[in-house]
N, C-alpha and C positions, 0 to 999 in steps of 0.2 A: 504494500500500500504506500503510495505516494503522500508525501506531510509536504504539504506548500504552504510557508512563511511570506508575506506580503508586506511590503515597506511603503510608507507612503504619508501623507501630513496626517496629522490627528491631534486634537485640541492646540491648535496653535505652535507646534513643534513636527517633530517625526517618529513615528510610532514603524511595531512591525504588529501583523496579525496574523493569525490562524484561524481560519472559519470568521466567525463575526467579535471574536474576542483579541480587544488590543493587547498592546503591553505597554507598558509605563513610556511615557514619553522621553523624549532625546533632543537635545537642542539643535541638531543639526541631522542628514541624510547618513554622509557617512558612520557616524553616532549610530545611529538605528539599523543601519547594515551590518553594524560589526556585532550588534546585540544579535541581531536574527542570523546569525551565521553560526554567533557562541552558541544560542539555543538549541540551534539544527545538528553542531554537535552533540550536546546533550543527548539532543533525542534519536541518535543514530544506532541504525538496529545491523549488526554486523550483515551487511550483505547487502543491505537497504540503502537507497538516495535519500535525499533530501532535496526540497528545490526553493528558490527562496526567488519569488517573484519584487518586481521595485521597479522605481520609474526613474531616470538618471535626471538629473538635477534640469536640461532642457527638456523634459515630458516623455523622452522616446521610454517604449518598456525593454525591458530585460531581464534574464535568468541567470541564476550560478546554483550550479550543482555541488552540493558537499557533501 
């Protein structure tokens, strides 16, 4: 099963999510990339991806696999 982390603004800063649940805010994108990266490790199932979706600082979207 795929876990997709999502980055993106949230209450006035940058946040990452999973399903419709944030996580604490970050003051800046990269701030919040490097949170939802730390997470995606946590939550890595040996054998298993992780995919961590985000929008680059001019709008385009992107992926990185961990």
């Amino acid at each position: 099963m795929a876990v997709t982390y999502h980055v993106g603004p949230h209450d006035g800063a940058f946040g990452y999510r999973l399903g419709d649940v944030w996580s604490d805010t970050y003051p800046d994108h990269d701030a919040s990339l490097a949170a939802a990266k730390s997470a995606a490790k946590r939550q890595h199932s040996e054998g298993s991806d992780a995919e961590i979706a985000f929008q680059l600082a001019h709008g385009a979207d992107a992926r990185s696999s961990k």
